[in-house]
N, C-alpha and C positions, 0 to 999 in steps of 0.2 A: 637349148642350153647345151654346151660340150660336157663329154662325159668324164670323168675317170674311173677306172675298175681297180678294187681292188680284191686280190682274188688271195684266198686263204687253202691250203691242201693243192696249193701249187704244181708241185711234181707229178700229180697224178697223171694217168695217161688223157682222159677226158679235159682237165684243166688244161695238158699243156697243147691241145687240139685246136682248143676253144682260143687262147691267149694268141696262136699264132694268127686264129682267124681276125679276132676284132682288135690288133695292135696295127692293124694296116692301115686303122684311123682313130682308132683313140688312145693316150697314154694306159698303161698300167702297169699297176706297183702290185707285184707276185711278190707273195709270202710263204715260204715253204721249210719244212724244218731239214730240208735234205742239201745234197750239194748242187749248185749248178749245173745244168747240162747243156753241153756243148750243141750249138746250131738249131736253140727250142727258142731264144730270144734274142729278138732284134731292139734298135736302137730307139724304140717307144715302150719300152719295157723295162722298167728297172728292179732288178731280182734283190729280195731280200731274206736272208736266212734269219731263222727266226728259234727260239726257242718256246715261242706262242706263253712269255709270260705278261702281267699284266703290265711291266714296266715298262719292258722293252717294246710291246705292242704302242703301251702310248707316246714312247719316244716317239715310233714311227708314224705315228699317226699326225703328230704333231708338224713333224717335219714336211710330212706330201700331202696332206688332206687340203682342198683347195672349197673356201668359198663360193669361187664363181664360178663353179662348174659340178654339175649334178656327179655327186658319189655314191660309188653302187659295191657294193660290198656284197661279193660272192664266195658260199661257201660250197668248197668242194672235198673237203676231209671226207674221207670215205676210208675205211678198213672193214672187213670181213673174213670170219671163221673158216666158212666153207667147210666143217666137218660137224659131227655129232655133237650135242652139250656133254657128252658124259665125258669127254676126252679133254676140254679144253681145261687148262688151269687158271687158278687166282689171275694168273698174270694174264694173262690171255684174258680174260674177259672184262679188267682192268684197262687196260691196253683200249681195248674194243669202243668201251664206253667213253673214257677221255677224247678218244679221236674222234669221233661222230658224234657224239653229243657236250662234253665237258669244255671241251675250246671250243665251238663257238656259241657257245652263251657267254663263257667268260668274255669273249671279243668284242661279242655285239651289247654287255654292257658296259664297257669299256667307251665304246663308239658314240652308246646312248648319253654316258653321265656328259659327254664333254662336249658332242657336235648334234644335237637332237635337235636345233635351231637350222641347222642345213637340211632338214628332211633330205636325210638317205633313204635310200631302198637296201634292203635285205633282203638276198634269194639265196635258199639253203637248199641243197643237192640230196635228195632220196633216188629210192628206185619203186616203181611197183612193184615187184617182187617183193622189196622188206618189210612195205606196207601191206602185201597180201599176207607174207609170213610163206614159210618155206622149209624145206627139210635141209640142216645144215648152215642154217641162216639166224638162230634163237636168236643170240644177242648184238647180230647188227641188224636184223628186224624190230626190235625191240628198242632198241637208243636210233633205228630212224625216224620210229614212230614217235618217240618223245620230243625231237626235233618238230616233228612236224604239230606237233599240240604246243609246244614252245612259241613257234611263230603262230598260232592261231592266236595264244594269248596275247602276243606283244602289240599284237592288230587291234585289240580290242582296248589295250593300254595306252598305245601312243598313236593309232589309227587318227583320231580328232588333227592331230598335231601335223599333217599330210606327210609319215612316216610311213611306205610301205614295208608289209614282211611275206614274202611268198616263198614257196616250196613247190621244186620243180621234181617230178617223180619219171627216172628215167628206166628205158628199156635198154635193150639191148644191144652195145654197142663191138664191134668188132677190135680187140684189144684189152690192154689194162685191166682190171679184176677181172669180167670174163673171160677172158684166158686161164685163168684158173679155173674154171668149170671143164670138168668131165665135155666128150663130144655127145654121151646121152643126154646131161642135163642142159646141152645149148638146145639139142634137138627138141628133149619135153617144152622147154622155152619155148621157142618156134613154135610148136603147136599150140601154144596157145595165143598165137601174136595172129593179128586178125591179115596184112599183108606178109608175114612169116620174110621179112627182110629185118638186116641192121639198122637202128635209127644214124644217123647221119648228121657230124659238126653241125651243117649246113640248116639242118632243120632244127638241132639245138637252138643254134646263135637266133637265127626267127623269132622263136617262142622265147629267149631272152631280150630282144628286142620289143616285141612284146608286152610283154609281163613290166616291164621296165615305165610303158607308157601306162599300165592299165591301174590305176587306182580302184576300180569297182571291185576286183576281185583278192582286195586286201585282205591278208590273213589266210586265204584259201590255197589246195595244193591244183597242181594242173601238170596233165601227161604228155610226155614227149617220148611214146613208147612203142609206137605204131598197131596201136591196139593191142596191146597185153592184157588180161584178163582172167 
């Protein structure tokens, strides 16, 4: 069956890596609450700004969600502190939670109330690190980990129904939020990455290709981190 992607935290450096790789054969509709960037999306790509509320989502869902073609609905919202809890404010950790965890629950029951009859897939974007927990990382460790007990439950809710919900836990990518880390803390990373290299589009897109066929591992997370540890 053809695919369509539709990919949520659009903007991000990973998302827009990922969108270039697999628009080269299959449609998708990027959701992003940012503005368009010039030379990220070609002509199997249709960009949609978003202000990720429940109305406007199901406008748009209404409009490009297709029947006859497997819908795979990927979340990439990712924000991170990167400094100490004592320093972060209300807003700040506000902020943290809505992005990483509070949109896309609200999306993915959005998606469930009205198209749960198309058996989508749902894969929602962690890192090993937030699920190890980290110094400088409390609360987007903390609302990753909720994500990822969020899809355990939904698997066990609508799994009967041939709905998958996976979590993919990524390492260490060259770019986008890692670039915000210190040159020590890519290095203490690296030591503990079992080949101490970048993980790579290419090997993402795999393990989403993947994960996409694999019903047995419904509900469960799986690493694309090159041995972090």
């Amino acid at each position: 069956m053809n695919r369509k992607y539709f990919i949520f935290g659009g903007s991000s450096y990973i998302a827009k890596k990922f969108i270039a790789k697999i628009s080269k054969k299959n449609n998708v509709i990027c959701f992003s609450g940012k503005k368009k960037e010039a030379g990220i999306f070609n002509r199997k790509v249709k960009y949609i700004k978003t202000t990720y509320t429940t109305k406007h989502i199901n406008q748009c869902l209404k409009k490009n969600i297709n029947k006859n073609k497997k819908n795979i609905f990927l979340f990439f919202n990712g924000v991170s502190e990167n400094k100490a809890f004592y320093k972060l404010s209300n807003n700040d950790i506000t902020k943290i939670i809505k992005i990483n965890y509070i949109q896309p629950v609200i999306i993915t029951q959005c998606i469930l109330k009205s198209y749960f009859l198309y058996k989508p897939t749902f894969i929602y974007f962690s890192s090993t690190r937030a699920i190890k927990g980290d110094k400088g990382i409390s609360i987007y460790g903390s609302s990753k980990n909720a994500i990822k007990s969020f899809a355990k439950s939904m698997s066990l809710e609508y799994g009967e129904l041939g709905i998958n919900f996976r979590v993919i836990l990524l390492g260490l990518f060259k770019g986008g939020l890692n670039d915000k880390l210190s040159f020590e803390q890519r290095k203490n990373i690296f030591k503990q990455s079992s080949i101490k290299q970048y993980v790579s589009i290419n090997q993402l897109t795999k393990l989403v290709n993947f994960v996409i066929n694999d019903y047995s591992g419904n509900g469960s997370s799986i690493k694309c981190d090159n041995g972090y540890f």
